[in-house]
C-alpha positions, -999 to +999 in steps of 0.1 A: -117-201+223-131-167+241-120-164+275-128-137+305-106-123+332-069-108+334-034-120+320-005-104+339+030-107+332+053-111+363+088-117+368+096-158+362+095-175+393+071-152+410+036-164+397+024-179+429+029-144+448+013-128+419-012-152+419-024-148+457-025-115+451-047-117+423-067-141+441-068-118+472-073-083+455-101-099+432-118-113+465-117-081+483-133-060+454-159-084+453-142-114+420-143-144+426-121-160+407-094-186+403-056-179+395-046-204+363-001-207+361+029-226+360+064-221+378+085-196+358+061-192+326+066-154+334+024-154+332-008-159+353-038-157+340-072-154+363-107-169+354-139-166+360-142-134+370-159-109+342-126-092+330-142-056+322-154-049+361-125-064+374-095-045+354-115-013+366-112-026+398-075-034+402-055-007+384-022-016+375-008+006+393-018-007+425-006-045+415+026-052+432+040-086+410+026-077+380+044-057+357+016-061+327-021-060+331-043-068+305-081-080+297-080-113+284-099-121+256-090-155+238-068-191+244-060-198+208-045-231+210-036-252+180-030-227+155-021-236+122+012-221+111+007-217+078-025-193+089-027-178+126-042-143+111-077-161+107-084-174+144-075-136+151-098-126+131-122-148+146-118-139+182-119-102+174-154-100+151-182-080+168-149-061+192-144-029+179-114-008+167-076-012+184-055+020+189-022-003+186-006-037+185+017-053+203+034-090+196+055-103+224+063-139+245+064-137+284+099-130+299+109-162+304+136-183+294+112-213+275+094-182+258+124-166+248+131-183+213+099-172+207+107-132+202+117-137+159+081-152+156+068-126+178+086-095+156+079-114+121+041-118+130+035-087+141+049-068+110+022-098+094-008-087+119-008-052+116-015-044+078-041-076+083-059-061+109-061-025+093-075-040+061-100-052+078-109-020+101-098-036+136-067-012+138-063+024+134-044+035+105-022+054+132-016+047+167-042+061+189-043+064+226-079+069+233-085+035+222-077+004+235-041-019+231-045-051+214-019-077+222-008-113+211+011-133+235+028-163+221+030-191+247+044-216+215+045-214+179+003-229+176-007-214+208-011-171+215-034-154+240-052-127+230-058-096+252-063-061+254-048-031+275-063+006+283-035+027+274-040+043+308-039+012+329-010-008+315+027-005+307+031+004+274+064-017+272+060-050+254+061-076+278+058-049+306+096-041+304+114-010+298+142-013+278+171+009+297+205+009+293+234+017+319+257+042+312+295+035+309+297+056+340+271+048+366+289+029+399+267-003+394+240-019+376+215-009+409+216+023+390+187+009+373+169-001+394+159+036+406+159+051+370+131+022+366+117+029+397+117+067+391+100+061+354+078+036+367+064+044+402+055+081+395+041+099+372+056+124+347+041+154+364+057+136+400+090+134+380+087+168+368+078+183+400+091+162+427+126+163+412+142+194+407+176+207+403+189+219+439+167+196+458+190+174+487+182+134+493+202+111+512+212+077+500+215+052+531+236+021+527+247+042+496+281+025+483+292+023+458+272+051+447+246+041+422+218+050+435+236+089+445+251+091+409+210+087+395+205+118+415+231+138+413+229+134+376+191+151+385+215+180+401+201+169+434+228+170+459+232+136+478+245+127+514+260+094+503+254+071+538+277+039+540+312+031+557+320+015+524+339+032+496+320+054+468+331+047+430+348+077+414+326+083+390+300+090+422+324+112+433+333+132+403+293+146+398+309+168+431+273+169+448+277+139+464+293+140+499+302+106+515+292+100+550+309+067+565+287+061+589+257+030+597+226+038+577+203+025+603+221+051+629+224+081+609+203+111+615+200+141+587+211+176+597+182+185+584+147+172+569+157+163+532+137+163+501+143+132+495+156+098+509+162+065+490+175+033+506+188-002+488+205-020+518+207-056+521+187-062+553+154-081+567+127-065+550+109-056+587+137-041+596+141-018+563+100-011+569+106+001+603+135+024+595+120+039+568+087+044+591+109+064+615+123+092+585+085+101+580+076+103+612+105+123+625+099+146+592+132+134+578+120+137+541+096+142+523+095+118+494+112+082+494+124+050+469+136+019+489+137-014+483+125-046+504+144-076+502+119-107+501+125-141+522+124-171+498+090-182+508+055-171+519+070-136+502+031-123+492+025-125+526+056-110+537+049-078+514+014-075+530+034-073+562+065-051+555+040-023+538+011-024+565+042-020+592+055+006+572+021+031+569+016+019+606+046+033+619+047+059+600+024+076+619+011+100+593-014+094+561+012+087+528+010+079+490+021+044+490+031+027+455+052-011+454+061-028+424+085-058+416+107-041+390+122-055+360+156-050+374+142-061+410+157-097+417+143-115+454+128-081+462+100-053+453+108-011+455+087+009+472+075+050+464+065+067+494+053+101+493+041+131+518+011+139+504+007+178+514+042+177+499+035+164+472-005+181+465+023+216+470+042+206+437+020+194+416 
C-alpha cells in the first residue's frame, strides 16, 4: 500500500532516541506526526506527516541517530515470491524516472540473512525497471534514489532519496577498512567522522599537510596516526603509552600528561578528543578550547548514559555552543563505528568561511 513520511535507518538498539528526535524535530518545523518501530529493527519509520515538506525540512545532515534518510513511498507486505517486480511496479506508476537503485535490509542482526535476496533482487529490479522507463539507463545524480528495503522475504518498503540529502551508502554505511597498521580500531571512527561530518571541499580545505592538532586522551594513538597520515603534526595527550606504529609517522609527539589539564603552547588547527568520560564533562572541556581560542576546528566524541540518551544529547550539545561563548558550525551524528555514543564536528566559522 502507498505510504507518506520518512524511513530512517539507525544504529540497532537506538530507534527510540531516533524516534523522539523525529518526533521532536518534525514538531518543531511544524509535522505532526507519529514515530512507527520496534527494538533493534535498525529502522523507524514516521507517519502522517506529508513526506515531501518534511524531508525538506529535516536535512539529513542535521539528524543525529539517523544514518539514512529517505521519503517513504510504499509498505508492500505479502509479496509473492515468485513475483515481487509487479507490486513495484504498482507503487511506482504515475512517479517519474529514478537516477539509481539501491536493494538493501536494515543493519540488524534479524535482517541480516536477508543481504543474498537483497543483492539477487536487485540485479532482477534494475533491467525491470529500465524496461519500463522508471530507471535511467545510467546512473544519474540530478534525479532521485530509489530504494527497496527488505524487512522479510514477502515484505520491502519502498522509498526514495535526493542524492543531495542522503548517504549514498546502502544501508547508510560506509564500508571502510582498517589498515594493518593503524593503533586501534577507533581509527575508524574519525576517518568515518572525517568522510561523513564534512564536506569534501571542508576535507580539502580544512585539512592540509603542515597543519598541527592535538589528540587529548590520545593513547594508543589512533586517532593521531589518522592525522599524521594527513601530514598534520599531532601533540599526542595521554599518560598512557602510544603504539609504535603512532610513533613511527615521526609527527606525533607524545605528551604524558591529563587531557582535561593540559593547555596547548599554542592555538592549534585542530583538536580531536575520544576519552571515556561523562558526556557533560567532555561538552564543557571542549567548550573551554573554543573559547580560549585553542583551535580552530574539532572531532570529539560524547559517550551516552544508557537511558534518556536523546535527551542527554540535547543537553551535552546546547552546553557545548553555550559555553562556548562564540557562534560555531555544529554537526553530531551516531556513526557506524560509534557504539553507546555520537561524534561531534565543531567548526570556527570565520575559520572556516577563510578556507573555503
Amino acid at each position: 500500500m502507498t505510504a507518506d513520511g520518512l524511513l530512517c535507518y539507525c544504529r540497532p538498539g537506538f530507534e527510540p532516541e531516533l524516534a523522539a528526535e523525529l518526533s521532536e524535530r518534525a514538531a518543531e518545523a511544524g509535522f505532526p506526526g507519529y514515530a512507527r518501530t520496534e527494538r533493534n529493527s535498525g529502522y523507524v519509520q514516521f507517519l502522517g506527516a506529508e513526506g515531501l515538506g518534511l524531508t525538506q525540512a529535516l536535512p539529513l545532515h542535521t539528524l543525529i541517530f539517523a544514518r539514512q534518510k529517505l521519503r517513504l513511498i510504499a509498505d508492500l507486505t505479502g509479496m509473492d515470491p515468485k513475483d515481487r517486480i509487479a507490486p513495484i511496479f504498482d507503487a511506482l506508476a504515475g512517479g517519474g524516472r529514478y537516477g539509481d537503485l539501491l536493494v538493501e535490509h536494515p543493519d540488524s542482526d534479524e535482517a541480516k540473512p536477508l543481504a543474498g535476496l537483497a543483492r539477487a533482487f536487485g540485479n532482477a529490479l534494475r533491467p525491470a525497471l529500465r524496461q519500463r522507463g522508471l530507471l535511467t539507463a545510467k546512473e544519474d545524480p540530478r534525479l532521485p534514489r530509489l530504494h527497496v528495503c527488505f524487512l522479510d522475504g514477502d515484505h520491502a518498503l519502498l522509498a526514495a532519496g535526493d542524492v543531495r540529502d542522503s548517504s549514498p551508502w546502502p544501508s547508510g554505511v560506509p564500508r571502510l577498512r582498517q589498515s594493518s597498521e593503524a593503533p586501534s580500531r577507533s581509527a575508524l571512527k574519525l576517518e568515518e567522522a572525517l568522510l561523513t561530518l564534512l564536506t569534501p571541499d571542508e576535507r580539502e580545505r580544512l585539512i592540509k599537510p603542515g597543519m598541527n592538532a592535538a589528540d587529548l586522551g590520545a593513547a594508543p594513538g589512533g586517532w593521531s596516526w589518522v592525522l599524521a597520515r594527513q601530514h598534520i603534526r599531532v601533540l599526542a595527550i595521554d599518560n598512557g603509552p602510544l603504539a609504535e606504529s603512532a610513533l613511527a609517522t615521526g609527527i606525533i609527539e607524545h605528551i604524558r600528561a591529563d587531557g582535561f589539564l593540559w593547555t596547548p603552547p599554542k592555538p592549534m588547527d585542530w583538536m580531536v578528543c575520544d576519552m571515556v568520560e561523562s558526556p557533560r564533562r567532555v561538552a564543557t572541556r571542549m567548550a573551554e578550547w573554543f573559547a580560549n581560542d585553542g583551535c580552530q576546528h574539532s572531532v570529539f566524541n560524547l559517550k551516552l548514559p544508557m537511558k534518556k540518551r536523546w535527551d542527554e544529547t540535547r543537553m551535552c550539545l546546547d552546553l557545548f555552543e553555550r559555553k562556548a561563548g562564540k557562534p560555531l558550525v555544529i554537526r553530531a551524528k551516531q556513526l557506524y563505528h560509534d557504539r553507546e555514543e555520537i561524534t561531534v564536528f565543531a567548526t570556527n566559522p570565520e575559520a572556516r568561511a577563510r578556507a573555503l
